[in-house]
N, C-alpha and C positions, 0 to 999 in steps of 0.2 A: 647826450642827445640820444633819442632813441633809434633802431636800428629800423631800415626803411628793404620791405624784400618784394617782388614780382612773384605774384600769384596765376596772374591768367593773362595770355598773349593772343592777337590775333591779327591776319595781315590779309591785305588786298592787295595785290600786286601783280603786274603785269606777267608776268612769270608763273602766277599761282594764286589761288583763287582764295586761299587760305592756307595754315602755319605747315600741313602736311603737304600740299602740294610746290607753296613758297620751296622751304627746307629740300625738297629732293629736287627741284628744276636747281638749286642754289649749288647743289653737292655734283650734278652733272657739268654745271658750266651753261647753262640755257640764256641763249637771248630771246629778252623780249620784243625785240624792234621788228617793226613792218609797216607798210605801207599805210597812210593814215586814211579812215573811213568816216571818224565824227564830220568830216565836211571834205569838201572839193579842195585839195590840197595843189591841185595841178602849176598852178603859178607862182607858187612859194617855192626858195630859196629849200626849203627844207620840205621833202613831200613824206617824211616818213617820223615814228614816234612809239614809244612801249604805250599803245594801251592797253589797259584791262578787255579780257578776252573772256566769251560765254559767261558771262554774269547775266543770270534774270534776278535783277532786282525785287519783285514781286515775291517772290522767294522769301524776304526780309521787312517789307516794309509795303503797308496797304497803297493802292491805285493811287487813292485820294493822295496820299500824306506825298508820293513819290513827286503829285505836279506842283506840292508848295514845297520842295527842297531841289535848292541847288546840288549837282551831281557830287561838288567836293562834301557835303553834308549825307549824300546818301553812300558815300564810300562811309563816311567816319562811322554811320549807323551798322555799314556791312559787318565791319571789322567789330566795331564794339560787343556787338552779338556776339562773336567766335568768343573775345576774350572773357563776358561776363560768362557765358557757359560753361571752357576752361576752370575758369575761378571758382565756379559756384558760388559767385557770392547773389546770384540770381534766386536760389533757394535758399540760403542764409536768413531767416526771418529775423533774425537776435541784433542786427544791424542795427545801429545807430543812424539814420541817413541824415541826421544834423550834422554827423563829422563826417559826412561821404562827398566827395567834390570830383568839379571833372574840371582838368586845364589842359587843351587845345589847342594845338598848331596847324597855323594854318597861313601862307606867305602872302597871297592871291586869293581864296575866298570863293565868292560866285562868279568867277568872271561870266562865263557864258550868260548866267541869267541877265546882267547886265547887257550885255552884247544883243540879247535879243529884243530886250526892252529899246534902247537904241535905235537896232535893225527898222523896229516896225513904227519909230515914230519919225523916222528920218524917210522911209518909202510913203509913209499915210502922207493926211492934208494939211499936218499942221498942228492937230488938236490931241494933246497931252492923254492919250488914255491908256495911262502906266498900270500894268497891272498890281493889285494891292501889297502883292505878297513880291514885290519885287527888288524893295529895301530887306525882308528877310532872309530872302532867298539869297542874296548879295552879299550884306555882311558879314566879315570872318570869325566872329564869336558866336554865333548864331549853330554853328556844327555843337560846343560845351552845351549848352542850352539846350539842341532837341534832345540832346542824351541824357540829361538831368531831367525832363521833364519824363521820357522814357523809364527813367530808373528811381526818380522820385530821390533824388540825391537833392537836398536842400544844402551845403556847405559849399566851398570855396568853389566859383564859376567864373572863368574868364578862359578868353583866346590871348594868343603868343603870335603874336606877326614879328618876324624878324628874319624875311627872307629865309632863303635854304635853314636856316638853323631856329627857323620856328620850333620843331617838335621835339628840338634837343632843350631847347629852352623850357619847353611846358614840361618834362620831365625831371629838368631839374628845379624847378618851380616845386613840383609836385615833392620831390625829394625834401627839399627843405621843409615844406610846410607841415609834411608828417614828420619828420624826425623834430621838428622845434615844439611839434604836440598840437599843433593847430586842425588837424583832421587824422583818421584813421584809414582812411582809403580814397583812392583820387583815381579816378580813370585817366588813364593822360594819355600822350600818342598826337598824331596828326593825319594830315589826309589834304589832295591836290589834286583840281580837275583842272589844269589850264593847255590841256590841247584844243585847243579852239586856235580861232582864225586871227583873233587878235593876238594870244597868246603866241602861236608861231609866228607869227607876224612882226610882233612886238622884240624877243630872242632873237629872230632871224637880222633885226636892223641893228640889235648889241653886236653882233658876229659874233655870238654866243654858241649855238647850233652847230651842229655837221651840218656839213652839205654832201655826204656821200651818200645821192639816193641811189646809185647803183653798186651799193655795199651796204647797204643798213645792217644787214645781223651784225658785221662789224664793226659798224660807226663808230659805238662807243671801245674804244681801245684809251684804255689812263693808263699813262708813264711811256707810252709808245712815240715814237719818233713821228709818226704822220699823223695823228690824235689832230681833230680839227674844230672840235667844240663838245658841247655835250649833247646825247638825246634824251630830251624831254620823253618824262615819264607819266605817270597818274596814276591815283589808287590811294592805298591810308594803311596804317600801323596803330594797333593801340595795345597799350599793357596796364594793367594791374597794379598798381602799389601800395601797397597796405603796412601797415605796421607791425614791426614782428612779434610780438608778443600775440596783437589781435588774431594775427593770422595763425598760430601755434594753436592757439584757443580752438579754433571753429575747426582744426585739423586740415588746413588748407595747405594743397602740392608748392612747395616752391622752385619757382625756375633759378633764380640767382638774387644775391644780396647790390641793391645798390650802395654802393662805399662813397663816391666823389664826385664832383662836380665842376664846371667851372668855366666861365663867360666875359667875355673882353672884347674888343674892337681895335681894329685895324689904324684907324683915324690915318687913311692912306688916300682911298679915291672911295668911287660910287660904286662900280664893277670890277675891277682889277685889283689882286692883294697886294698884300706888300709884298715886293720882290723878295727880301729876306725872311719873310714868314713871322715879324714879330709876335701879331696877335696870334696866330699858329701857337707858335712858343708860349708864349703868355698864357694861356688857356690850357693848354698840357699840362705847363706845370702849374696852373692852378688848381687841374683837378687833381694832379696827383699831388698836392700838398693836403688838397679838400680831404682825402681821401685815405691820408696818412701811408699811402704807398709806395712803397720803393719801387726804382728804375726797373730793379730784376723783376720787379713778379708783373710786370706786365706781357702777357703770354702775346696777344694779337692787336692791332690795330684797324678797327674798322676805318680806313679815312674816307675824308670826302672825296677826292680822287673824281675830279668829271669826267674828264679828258679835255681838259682846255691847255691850249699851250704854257700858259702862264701858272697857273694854280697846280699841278702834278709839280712843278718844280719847287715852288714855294713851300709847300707842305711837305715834301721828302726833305727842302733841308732843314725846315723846323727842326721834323723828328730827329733829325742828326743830331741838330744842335743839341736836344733836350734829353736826347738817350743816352750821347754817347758810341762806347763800342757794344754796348747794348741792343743798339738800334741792328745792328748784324746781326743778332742772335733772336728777333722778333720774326714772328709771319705777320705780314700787310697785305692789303688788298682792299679793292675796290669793289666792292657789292655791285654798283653803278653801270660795272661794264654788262650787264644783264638787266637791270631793272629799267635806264634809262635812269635818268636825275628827275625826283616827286618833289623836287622844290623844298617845301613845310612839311609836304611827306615825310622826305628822308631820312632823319634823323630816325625816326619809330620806327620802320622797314630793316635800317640798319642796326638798330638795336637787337630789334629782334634776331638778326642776322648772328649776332653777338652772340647772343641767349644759347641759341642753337647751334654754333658752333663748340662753346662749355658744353653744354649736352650731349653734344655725339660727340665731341671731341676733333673735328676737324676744322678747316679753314676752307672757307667759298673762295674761290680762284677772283682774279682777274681776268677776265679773258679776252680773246682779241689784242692779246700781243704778239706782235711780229716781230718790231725793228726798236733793239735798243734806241733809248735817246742818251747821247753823250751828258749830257748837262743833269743826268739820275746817276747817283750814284749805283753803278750794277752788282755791289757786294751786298745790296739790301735785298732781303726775300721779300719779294711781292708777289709771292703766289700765281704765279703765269699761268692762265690757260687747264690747269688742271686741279682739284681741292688738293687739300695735303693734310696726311693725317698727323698730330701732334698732342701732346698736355696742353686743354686750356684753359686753367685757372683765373686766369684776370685779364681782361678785356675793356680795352676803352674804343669808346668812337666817337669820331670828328665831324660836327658841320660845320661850314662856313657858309655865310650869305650876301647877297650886293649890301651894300653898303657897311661892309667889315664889319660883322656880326659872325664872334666865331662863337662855339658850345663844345664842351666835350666834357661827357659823361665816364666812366670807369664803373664796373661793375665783377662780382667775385662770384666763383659757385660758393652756393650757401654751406655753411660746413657746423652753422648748430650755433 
């Protein structure tokens, strides 16, 4: 099979507008969380959420085009721009765009454009006057699509809905498809706008969410003793993946080689994992079989890690189970405790989290731990509260999603 590498990266994120500002808010320990302003949050259960901060849109994408694109579509456009730039495959004329594809994650989709469609036929008289663009704007493949039409990419197009592990799915999707020889390069990545009113709304009645609105820079604390759900995030991640040879050819930078992959299900409940972590396990070690890697070379662990009571447990004893005394000799950590959880985002955010921690060589903290929780094992590094500098050669990350959809990817620096 051929060998599958990242060329060009780019991120939106609460924390950071892009991969230089993501990267240093990531290395300080920065929370995204504050008080929420896309709407009147006062009566909710949860008043506060990571969103994306000083973005003019306009910046990226014309007046026009901004009012027929749902917000989670005009992050994916933000981000795309950074990574096709990155890549250069935007000047690359020699391209092939029959083998260039884009596969998209995306949990959730348009909710707001929905919500307002809705909104205004449920106050009017009665009479259906939906706006046209409001099944576009809505559906979650519709993000793959503006960007192929963007970049004139004719090959492999489709969206990954699979809850939180949307974007780890379109990545590994994207992986296979180039290594089997089926395309040459695939924009892949995801992107989530669901801080709306439904959206909090809809989490707030799972008792999903914090409720700590007089602690939000805190809220999200994973592996912590008083952790009380997650804070909803938003924004988008996309990376590059090309084929190594092609990419050698054109003299294109690379960030890291993807090696493994690997996707399974819980078959447990709708919201809640399995208490034992099977699918957890199951997915580890499929990508580390995917991937032909041994226990020891795995340096870091990005996990999903929300802060919900139930899942920090479940996924810390996976990794036990699957590492070994291994699993002590790793750094882990939770990206989330800063970004806030991007749903179909996450997976792409976290990735790139990955990328850059091989590149400089450190690990992004958890942060907002206070109070061990008895039921974590506390000989595991989890990276509390401060980065840590270390060798990081090989690198996997976890998503999980409602209805036991777990992904995890494994990824190498490139060495030739």
């Amino acid at each position: 099979m051929r060998r599958v590498v990242i060329t060009g990266i780019g991120a939106l994120t609460p924390i950071g507008n892009n991969v230089a500002e993501y990267n240093q808010a990531l290395k300080d320990g920065v929370s995204g969380a504050g008080p929420i302003t896309r709407f009147d949050a006062s009566n909710f259960k949860t008043r506060f959420a990571c969103e994306i901060k000083g973005l003019d849109m306009e910046q990226y994408i014309e007046k026009r085009e901004i009012r027929r694109m749902d917000l989670f579509s005009q992050y994916a456009m933000v981000c795309t721009d950074e990574a096709m730039k990155d890549s250069k495959l935007d000047q690359y004329d020699e391209l092939d765009k029959d083998r260039a594809g884009v596969i998209w994650g995306s949990g959730i989709g348009g909710l707001r454009s929905l919500e307002v469609e809705i909104e205004a036929f449920a106050t009017g008289n009665g009479i259906p006057r939906y706006n046209p663009f409001m099944i576009p704007k809505m559906i979650s493949d519709i993000a793959p699509g503006l960007i192929s039409i963007k970049y004139g990419y004719r090959g492999i197009n489709y969206g990954t809905v699979s809850a939180c592990a949307s974007s780890t799915h379109a990545m590994m999707n994207a992986f296979d498809y180039i290594r089997f020889g089926r395309a040459d390069v695939i924009i892949t990545g995801g992107s989530e706008a669901a801080i709306t009113a439904a959206g909090m709304g809809g989490f707030n009645a799972t008792k999903a969410l914090s409720e700590r609105n007089d602690e939000y820079k805190t809220a999200s604390r994973p592996f912590d003793l008083t952790r009380d759900g997650f804070v909803l995030g938003e924004g988008g991640g996309c990376l590059i993946f090309e084929e190594l040879e092609h990419a050698l050819q054109r003299g294109a930078n690379i960030y890291a080689e993807v090696i493994g992959a690997g996707a399974t299900a819980d078959a447990y409940h709708i919201t809640a994992p399995h208490p034992e972590g099977i699918g957890a396990k199951n997915v580890m070690k499929m990508a580390l079989r995917d991937g032909q890697t041994a226990l020891e070379d795995i340096d870091y662990i990005n996990v999903h890690g929300t802060s919900t009571p139930l899942g920090d447990i479940a996924e810390t004893k996976a990794i036990i189970d699957v590492f070994g005394e291994h699993a002590y000799k790793l750094n882990i950590s939770s990206t989330k405790s800063m970004t806030g959880h991007l749903l179909g985002g996450a997976g792409a955010i976290e990735a790139i989290a990955s990328i850059l921690a091989m590149r400089d060589q450190y690990i992004p903290p958890t942060i907002n731990h206070l109070t061990n929780d008895p039921a974590i094992d506390s000989k595991l590094n989890l990276t509390f509260n401060i980065a840590q500098k270390r060798e990081v050669r090989v690198v996997m990350s976890n998503t999980f999603g409602f209805g036991g959809h777990n992904a995890s990817v494994i990824m190498r620096q490139f060495e030739g």
